[in-house]
C-alpha positions in Angstrom: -7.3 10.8 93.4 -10.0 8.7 91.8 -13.4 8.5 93.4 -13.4 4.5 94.5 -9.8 5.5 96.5 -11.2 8.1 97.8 -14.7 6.7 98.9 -13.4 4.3 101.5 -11.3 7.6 103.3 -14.2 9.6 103.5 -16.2 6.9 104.9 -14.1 6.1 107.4 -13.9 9.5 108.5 -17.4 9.9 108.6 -17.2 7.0 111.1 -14.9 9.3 113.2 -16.7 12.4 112.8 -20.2 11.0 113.9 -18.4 10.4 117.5 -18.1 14.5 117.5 -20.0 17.1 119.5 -21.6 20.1 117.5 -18.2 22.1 118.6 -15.8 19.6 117.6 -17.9 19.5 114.0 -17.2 23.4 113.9 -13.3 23.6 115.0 -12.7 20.7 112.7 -14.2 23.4 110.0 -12.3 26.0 111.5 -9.4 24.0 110.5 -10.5 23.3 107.4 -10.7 27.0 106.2 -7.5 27.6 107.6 -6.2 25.2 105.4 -8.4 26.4 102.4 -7.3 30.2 102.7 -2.9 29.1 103.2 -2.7 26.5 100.5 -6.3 26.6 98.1 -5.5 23.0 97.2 -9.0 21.5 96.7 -8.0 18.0 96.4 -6.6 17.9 100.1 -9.6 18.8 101.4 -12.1 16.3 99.8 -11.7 13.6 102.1 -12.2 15.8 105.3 -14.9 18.2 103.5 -16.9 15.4 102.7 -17.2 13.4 105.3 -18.1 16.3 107.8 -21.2 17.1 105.3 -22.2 13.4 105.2 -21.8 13.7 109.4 -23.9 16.9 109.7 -26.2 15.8 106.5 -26.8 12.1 108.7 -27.4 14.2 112.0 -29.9 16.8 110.9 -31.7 15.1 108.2 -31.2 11.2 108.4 -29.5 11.1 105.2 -26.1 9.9 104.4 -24.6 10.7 101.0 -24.7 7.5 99.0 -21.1 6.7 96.7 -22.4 7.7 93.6 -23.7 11.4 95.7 -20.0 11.2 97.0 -18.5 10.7 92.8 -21.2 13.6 91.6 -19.9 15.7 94.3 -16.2 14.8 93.8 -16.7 15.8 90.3 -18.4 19.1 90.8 -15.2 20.0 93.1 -13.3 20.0 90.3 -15.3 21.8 87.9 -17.2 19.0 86.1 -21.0 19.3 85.0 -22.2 16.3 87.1 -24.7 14.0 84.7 -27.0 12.7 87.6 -30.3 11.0 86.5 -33.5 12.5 88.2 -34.7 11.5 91.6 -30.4 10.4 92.7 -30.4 13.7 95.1 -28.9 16.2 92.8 -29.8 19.2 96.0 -28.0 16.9 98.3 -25.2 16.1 96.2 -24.8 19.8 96.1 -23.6 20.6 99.6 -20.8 18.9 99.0 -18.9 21.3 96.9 -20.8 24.3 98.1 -19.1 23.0 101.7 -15.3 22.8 100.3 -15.5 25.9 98.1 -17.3 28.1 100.6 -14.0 26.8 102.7 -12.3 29.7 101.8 -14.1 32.6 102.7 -14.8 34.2 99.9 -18.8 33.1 99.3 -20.0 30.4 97.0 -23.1 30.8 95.0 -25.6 28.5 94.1 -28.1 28.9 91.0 -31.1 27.4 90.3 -34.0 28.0 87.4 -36.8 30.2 90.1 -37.7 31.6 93.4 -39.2 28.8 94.9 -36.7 26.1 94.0 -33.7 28.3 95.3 -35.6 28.9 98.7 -36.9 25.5 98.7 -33.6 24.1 98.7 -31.5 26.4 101.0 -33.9 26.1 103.6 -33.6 22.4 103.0 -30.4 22.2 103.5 -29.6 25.2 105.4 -29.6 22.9 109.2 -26.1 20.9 107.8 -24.3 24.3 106.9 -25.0 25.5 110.3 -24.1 22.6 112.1 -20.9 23.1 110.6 -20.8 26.5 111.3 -21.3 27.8 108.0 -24.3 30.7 106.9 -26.5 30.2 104.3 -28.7 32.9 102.5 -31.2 32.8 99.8 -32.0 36.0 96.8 -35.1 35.9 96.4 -37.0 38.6 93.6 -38.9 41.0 96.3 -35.5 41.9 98.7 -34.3 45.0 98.9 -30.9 46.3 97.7 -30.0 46.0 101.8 -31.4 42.2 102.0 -29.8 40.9 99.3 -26.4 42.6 100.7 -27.0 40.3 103.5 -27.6 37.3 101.8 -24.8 37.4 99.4 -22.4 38.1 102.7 -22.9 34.5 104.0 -20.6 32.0 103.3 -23.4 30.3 100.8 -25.7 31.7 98.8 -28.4 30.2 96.8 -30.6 32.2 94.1 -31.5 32.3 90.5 -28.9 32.7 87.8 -31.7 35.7 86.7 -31.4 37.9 90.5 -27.3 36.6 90.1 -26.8 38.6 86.7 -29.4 41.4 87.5 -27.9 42.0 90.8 -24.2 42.2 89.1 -25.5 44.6 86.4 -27.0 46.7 89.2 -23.2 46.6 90.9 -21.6 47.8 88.2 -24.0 50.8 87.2 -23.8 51.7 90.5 -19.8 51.6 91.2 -19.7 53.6 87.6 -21.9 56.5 89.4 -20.2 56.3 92.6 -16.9 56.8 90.5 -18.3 59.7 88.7 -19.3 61.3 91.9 -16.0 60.6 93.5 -14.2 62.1 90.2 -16.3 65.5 90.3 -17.6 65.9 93.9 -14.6 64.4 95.6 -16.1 61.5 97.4 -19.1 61.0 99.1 -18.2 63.0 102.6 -15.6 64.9 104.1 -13.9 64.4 99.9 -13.4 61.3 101.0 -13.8 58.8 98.1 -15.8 55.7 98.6 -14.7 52.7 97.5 -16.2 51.3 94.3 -17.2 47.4 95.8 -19.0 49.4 98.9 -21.9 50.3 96.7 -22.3 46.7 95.1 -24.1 43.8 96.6 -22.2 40.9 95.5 -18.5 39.8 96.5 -15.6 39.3 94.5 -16.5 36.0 92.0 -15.3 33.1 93.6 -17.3 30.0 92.6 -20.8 29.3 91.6 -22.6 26.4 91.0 -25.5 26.1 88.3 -28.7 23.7 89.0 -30.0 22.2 86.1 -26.4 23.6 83.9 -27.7 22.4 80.3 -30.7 25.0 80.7 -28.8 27.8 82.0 -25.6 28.0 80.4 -27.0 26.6 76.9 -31.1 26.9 76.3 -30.8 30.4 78.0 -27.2 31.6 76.7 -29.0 33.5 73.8 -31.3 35.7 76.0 -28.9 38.0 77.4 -29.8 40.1 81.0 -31.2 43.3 80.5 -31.9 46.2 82.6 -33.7 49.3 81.1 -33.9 53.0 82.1 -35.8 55.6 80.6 -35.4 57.1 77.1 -35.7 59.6 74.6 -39.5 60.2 74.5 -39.4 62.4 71.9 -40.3 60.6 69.3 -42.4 57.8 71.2 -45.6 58.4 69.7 -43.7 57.9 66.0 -41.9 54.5 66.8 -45.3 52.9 68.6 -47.0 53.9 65.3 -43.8 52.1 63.1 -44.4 48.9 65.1 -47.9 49.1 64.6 -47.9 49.4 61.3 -45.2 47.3 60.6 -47.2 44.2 62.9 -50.2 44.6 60.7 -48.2 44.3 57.5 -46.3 41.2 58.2 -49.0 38.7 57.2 -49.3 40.4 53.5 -45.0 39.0 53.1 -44.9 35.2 51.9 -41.7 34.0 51.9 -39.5 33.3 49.2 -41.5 35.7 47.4 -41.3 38.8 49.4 -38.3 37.5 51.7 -35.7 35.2 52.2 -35.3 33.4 55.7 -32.2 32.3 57.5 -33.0 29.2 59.5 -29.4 29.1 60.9 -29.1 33.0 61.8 -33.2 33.4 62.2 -32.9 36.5 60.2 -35.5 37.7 57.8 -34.0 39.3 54.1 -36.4 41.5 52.0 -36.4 40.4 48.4 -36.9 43.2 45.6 -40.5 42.2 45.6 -40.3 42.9 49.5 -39.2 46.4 49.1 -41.7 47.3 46.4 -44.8 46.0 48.5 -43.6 48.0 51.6 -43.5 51.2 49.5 -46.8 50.2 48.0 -47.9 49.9 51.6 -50.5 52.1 53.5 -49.1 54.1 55.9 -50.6 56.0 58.8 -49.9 59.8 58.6 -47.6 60.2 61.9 -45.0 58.0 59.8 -44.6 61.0 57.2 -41.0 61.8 57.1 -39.5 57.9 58.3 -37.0 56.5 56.1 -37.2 53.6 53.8 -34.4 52.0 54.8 -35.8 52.4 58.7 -39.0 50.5 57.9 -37.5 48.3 55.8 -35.5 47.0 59.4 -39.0 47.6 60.9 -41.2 44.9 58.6 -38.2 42.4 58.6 -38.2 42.5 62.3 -42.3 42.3 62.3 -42.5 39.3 59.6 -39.6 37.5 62.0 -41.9 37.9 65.0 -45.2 36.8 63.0 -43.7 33.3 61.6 -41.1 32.5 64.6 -42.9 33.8 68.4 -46.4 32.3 68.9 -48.6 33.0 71.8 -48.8 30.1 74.5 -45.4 29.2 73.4 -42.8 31.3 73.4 -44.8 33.7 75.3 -48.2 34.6 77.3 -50.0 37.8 77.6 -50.5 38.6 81.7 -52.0 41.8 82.6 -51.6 43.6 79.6 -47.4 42.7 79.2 -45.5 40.3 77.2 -44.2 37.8 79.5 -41.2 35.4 78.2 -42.0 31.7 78.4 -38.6 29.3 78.8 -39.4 26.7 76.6 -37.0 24.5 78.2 -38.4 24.7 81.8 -42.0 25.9 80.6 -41.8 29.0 83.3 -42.3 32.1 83.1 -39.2 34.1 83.2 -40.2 37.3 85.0 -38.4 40.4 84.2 -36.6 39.1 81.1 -37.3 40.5 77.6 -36.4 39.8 74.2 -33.5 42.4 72.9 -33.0 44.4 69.6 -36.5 45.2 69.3 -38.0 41.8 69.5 -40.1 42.7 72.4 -42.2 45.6 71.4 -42.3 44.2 68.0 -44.2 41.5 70.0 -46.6 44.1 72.0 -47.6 45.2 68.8 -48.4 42.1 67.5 -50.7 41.3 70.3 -52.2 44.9 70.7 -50.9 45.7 73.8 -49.0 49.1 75.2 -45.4 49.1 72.9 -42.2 50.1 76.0 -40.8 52.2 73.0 -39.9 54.2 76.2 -37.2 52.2 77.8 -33.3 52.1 76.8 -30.9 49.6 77.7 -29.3 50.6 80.4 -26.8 47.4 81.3 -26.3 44.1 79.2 -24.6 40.7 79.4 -24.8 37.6 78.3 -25.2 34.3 80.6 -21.8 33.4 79.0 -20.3 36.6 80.1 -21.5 36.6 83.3 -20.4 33.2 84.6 -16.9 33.0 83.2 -16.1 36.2 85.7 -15.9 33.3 88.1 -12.3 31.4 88.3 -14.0 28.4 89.7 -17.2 27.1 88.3 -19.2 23.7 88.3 -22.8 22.4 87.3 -25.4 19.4 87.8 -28.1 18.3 85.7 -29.7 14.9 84.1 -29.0 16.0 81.0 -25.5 17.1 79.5 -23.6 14.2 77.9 -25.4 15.2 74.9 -23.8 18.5 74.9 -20.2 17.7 75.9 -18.6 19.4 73.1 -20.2 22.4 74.1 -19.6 22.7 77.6 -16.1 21.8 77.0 -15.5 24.2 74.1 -17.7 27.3 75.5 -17.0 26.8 79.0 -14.1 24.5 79.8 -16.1 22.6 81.8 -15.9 18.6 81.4 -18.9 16.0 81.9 -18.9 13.1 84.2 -21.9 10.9 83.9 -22.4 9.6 87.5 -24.1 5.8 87.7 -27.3 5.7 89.6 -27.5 3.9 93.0 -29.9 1.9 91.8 -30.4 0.0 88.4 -32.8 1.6 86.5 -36.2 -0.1 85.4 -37.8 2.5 83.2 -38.9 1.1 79.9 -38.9 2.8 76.4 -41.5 1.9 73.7 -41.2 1.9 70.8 -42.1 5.3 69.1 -45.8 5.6 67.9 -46.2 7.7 64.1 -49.7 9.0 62.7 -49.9 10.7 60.0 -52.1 14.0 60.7 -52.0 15.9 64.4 -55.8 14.8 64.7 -55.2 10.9 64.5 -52.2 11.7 67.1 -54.5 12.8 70.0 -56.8 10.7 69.2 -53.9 7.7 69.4 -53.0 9.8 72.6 -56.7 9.2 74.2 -57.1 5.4 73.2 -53.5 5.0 75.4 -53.9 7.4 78.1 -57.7 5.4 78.6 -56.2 2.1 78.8 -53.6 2.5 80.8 -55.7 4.9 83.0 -58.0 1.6 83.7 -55.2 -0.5 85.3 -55.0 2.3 88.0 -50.8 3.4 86.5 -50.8 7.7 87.3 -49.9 9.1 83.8 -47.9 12.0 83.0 -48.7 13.6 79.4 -45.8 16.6 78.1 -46.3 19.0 76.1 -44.4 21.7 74.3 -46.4 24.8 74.9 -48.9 26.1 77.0 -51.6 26.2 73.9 -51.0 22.7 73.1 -51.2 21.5 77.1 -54.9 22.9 77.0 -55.8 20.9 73.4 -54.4 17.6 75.0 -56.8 18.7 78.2 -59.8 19.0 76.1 -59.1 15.7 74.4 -59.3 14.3 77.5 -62.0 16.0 79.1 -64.3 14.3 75.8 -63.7 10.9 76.7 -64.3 11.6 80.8 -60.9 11.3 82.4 -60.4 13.5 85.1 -56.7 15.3 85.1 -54.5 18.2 86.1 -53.3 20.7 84.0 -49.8 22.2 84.9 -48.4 25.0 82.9 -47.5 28.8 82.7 -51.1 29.7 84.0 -51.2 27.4 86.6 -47.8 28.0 88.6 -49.6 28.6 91.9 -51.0 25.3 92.2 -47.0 23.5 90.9 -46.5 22.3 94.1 -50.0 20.6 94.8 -49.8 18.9 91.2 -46.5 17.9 91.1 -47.1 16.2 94.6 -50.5 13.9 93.5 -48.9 13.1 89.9 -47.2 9.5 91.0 -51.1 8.9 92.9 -52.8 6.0 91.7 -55.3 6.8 88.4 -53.8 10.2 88.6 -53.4 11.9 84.7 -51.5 15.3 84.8 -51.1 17.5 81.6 -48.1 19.6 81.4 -45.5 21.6 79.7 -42.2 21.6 80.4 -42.2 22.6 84.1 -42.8 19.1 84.8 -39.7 18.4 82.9 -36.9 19.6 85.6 -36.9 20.2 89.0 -39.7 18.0 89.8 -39.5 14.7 92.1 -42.9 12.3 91.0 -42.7 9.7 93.8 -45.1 7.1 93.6 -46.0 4.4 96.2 -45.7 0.5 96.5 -49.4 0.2 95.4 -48.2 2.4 91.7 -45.0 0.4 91.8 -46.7 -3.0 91.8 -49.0 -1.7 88.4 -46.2 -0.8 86.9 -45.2 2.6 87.8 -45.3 5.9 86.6 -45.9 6.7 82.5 -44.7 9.3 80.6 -46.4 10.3 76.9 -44.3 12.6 74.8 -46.8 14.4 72.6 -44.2 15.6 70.1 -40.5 15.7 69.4 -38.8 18.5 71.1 -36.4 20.7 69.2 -33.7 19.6 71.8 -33.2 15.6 72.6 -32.2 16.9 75.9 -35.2 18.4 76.7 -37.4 15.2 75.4 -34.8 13.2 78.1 -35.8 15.4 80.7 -39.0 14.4 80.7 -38.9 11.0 80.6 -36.7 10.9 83.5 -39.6 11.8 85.7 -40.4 8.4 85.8 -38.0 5.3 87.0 -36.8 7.3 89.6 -34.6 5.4 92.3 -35.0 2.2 90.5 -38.4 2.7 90.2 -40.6 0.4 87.5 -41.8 3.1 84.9 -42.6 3.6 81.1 -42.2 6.3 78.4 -43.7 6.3 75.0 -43.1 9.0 72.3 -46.0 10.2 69.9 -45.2 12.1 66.6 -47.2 13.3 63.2 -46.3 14.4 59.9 -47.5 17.9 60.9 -45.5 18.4 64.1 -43.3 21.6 63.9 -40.3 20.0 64.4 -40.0 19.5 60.4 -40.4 23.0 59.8 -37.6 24.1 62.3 -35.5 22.0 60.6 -36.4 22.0 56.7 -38.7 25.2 56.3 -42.2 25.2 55.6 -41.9 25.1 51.9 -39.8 21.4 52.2 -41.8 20.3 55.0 -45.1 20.6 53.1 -43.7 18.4 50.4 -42.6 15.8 52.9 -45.9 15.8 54.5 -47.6 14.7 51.2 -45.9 11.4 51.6 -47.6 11.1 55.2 -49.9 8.3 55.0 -47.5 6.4 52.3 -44.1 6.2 53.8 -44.0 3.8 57.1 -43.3 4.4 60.7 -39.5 3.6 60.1 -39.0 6.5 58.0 -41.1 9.3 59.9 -38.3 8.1 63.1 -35.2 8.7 61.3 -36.5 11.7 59.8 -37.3 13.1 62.9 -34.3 12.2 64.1 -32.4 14.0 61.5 -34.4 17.1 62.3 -33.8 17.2 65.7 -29.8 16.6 65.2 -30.2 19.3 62.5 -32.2 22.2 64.5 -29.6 21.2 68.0 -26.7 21.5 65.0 -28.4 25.5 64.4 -28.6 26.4 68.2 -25.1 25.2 68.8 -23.9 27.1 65.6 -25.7 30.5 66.7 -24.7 30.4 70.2 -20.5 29.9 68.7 -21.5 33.1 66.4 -23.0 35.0 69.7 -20.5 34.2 71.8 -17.4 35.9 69.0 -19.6 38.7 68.5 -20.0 39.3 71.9 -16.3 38.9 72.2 -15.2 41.2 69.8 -17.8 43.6 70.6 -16.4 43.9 73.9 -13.2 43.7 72.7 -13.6 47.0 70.1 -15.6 48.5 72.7 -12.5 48.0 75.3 -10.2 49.6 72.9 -12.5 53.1 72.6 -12.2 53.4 76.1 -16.2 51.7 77.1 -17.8 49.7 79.1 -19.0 46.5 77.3 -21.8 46.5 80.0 -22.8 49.7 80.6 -22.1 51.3 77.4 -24.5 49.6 74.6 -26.1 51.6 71.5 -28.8 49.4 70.6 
């Protein structure tokens, strides 16, 4: 049934259900599941589903889901990435399917992008599951094996897609040793065997819903879950050495000369004049006796990591570790690292202690992971853009869901300079002027290196700001809050990009809002629309207004350094027009790569797992890297 039939049912329920006691709220439930676990036909219980939520949701926290909360939700049910625009009650929306799928006793899951949002939100929410009779429990990073156990046994569960896929890796390490156990020992007591699910924390996979879907299931589909266990030592002290030396010889390789790169496949080629300067090469004397063809692997792997993974960007240095920073979100993503050799040739680039002394121990992709679950949905702002994608990787359509209220937020007209320098110091001229009518401003950026250059701009004309990034993820909360203040300038990276409500007052709304500077074009348009729905929220008066330069890195992403630096000779002579479309066609071209090397990582994973299958492995468990 289409949503605007099915509206005026559910709100007429609701009617009906607000006249019930908390007990008549729980049998009507009751009934519900009943229902849910004979027949498992969704679409009859909609109407019902949803209007008990809006009842509980109007009774506990004085909000009523508006239609368009009521289409988003409808949507999600079945198994549609809902397109909802920031500040329409995306956590909210959510209890609507997490309600009807949880129905049938057999757990739903919720995932979010960290810690705080997934406890933020279940907590926030937890008061209508119970009134309804329904537990709720939240994974967070510090719980034991036991905890989580008990959180993943309540009807709903909400987490990070990161503890989800860890704790499932764990699961199914653990159920292979209690198998070997029961195979040798004849079961744990008595010879008893154990069942294999007894050991695991997580139920069967019923259905999950992903928070912010575009990030998870596309920006984050190349970094597979990894968790390590100890290795061969035996030749530790050789292999720290090989990364060593191979992260001090990158910078000597210039490409085209000494290598060819694959923008597509980011893969680095040695050229015969490659090979000749790595046996011409120094080497220390505990390399004696490694092969050429091993350090050849070694340099292309170092030279990959010296032009592609930059400090403050792609990752930060915390207390002597390499720490992965999501572009996309611009947080830190504890406990993930970079595969194939990627990370420690990383830690020897920064001159910290090489892990050449962990294996991989389990492995699987985001990909892998979520299509285990036979019913699956998503939310986000931003996934139209991507609808080919989600429909061809995931089977998952897109619904775009109109606001409630019609949107105000203006888009200038993109701003062009021709060197980085004139940028900023275009940036400062706006971000003063506008700072004088009293507007709060919030200034993106696309690292954590560039978020402090934008601060120091600042700080030399005398405007007082916040600074929100990687470094400062303590204080999120606390800045994210003040943003929409009157006169208030916040700096950030991407964290301010999802997840965050700005709310601003009448006094800001009467200036004119909240304004959003783009300092550069991000590699994904997705990413770019993310931030510049943190203003206009709600119907909200707000502005955006993009910045770009002939030197942004955009243009190499797309064309390679050597064609880039030939473009940017024509920077002060071509006009504004031009630098826009080209830009335009770079960011279409770099979204075009990423799409095209998650479609090649998703076959090889397949038939991977497939060969791996037919010897008799375990795709997860069993991996040679």
């Amino acid at each position: 049934m289409q949503a605007r039939l099915l509206i005026p049912k559910i709100k007429k329920l609701y009617d009906k259900y607000m006249e019930y006691d908390a007990d008549q709220l729980k049998k009507e439930t009751l009934d519900l599941g009943f229902e849910s676990r004979t027949h498992g036909n969704i679409e009859a219980l909609v109407a019902r589903g949803f209007a008990l939520v809006r009842a509980a949701s109007m009774r506990e926290l004085q909000m009523a889901h508006y239609d368009v909360q009521l289409t988003g939700g409808l949507a999600m049910c079945r198994g549609h990435v809902a397109e909802m625009r920031t500040g329409e009650g995306k956590t909210l929306t959510a209890t609507l399917p997490m309600f009807v799928r949880a129905l049938a006793g057999e757990g739903a899951l919720l995932a979010t992008s960290n810690d705080y949002l997934a406890y933020r939100d279940a907590m926030w929410m937890k008061p209508v599951y119970n009134l309804l009779g329904l537990s709720i429990g939240v994974i967070q990073t510090e719980m034991s094996r036991e905890q989580r156990r008990e959180s993943y046994k309540c009807d709903i569960t909400y987490g990070t897609m990161k503890e989800f896929g860890f704790d499932f890796l764990r699961d199914h390490a653990a159920r292979r040793e209690q198998q070997q156990r029961d195979f040798y020992y004849g079961g744990a007591s008595g010879g008893v065997a154990q069942s294999p699910m007894a050991v695991s924390v997580h139920r069967k996979p019923h259905f999950i819903l992903i928070d912010e879907a575009d990030s998870i299931l596309i920006d984050d589909a190349r970094t597979p879950l990894i968790i390590s266990s100890a290795g061969d030592d035996s030749s530790q002290q050789q292999e720290t050495s090989l990364y060593q030396w191979s992260a001090d010889s990158a910078p000597k390789f210039e490409e085209d000369l000494h290598y060819w790169y694959d923008r597509e496949r980011r893969k680095v080629d040695l050229t015969p004049e490659g090979t000749a300067l790595v046996r011409e090469t120094v080497k220390p004397r505990d390399l004696a006796g490694i092969g050429l063809l091993q350090m050849y692997d070694f340099i292309e792997r170092a030279i990959q990591v010296y032009r592609d993974y930059k400090t403050d960007r792609d990752y930060v240095v915390r207390d002597g570790e390499i720490v992965i920073v999501d572009e996309a979100t611009g947080r830190i993503s504890e406990g993930r690292r970079w595969s194939r050799g990627i990370h420690q040739a990383i830690e020897a680039k920064e001159h910290v202690k090489v892990s050449v002394d962990t294996a991989t121990h389990a492995k699987i992709t985001v990909q892998s992971f979520v299509s285990r679950f036979p019913h699956m949905a998503g939310m986000t702002g931003t996934a139209w853009t991507s609808v080919r994608e989600f429909k061809k990787i995931y089977g998952m359509g897109v619904s775009v869901i109109p606001t409630n209220r019609k949107p105000q937020r203006i888009e200038l007209p993109i701003k062009y300079a021709p060197t980085e320098e004139e940028k900023l110091q275009q940036i400062a001229v706006d971000v003063k002027e506008i700072h004088e009518l009293g507007r709060p401003i919030l200034i993106g950026t696309r690292s954590i290196a560039k978020s402090e250059i934008v601060s120091n701009v600042l700080r030399q004309i005398g405007v007082q700001h916040d600074v929100l990034n990687a470094r400062q993820i303590e204080r999120e909360a606390e800045i994210v809050e003040n943003a929409g203040q009157k006169s208030r300038v916040t700096v950030a990276t991407n964290m301010a990009g999802r997840g965050t409500d700005i709310k601003i007052d009448d006094e800001v709304r009467e200036l004119g809002g909240l304004h959003v500077i783009g300092t550069e074009m991000h590699e994904s348009s997705r990413i770019d629309q993310q931030l510049f729905g943190r203003c206009g929220r709600q119907g909200d008066p707000g502005s955006v207004q993009l910045y770009i330069c002939a030197e942004d890195k955009l243009l190499e992403s797309a064309f390679g350094k050597q064609k880039a630096d030939r473009i940017r000779k024509t920077a002060k002579i071509r006009g504004r027009r031009y630098w826009i479309r080209l830009f335009e066609k770079a960011q279409n071209k770099v979204e075009s790569q990423h799409y095209r090397s998650r479609k090649i990582l998703m076959f090889n994973e397949k038939q991977l797992a497939k060969s791996q299958r037919e010897m008799g492995l375990d795709p997860i468990l069993d991996n040679f890297e």
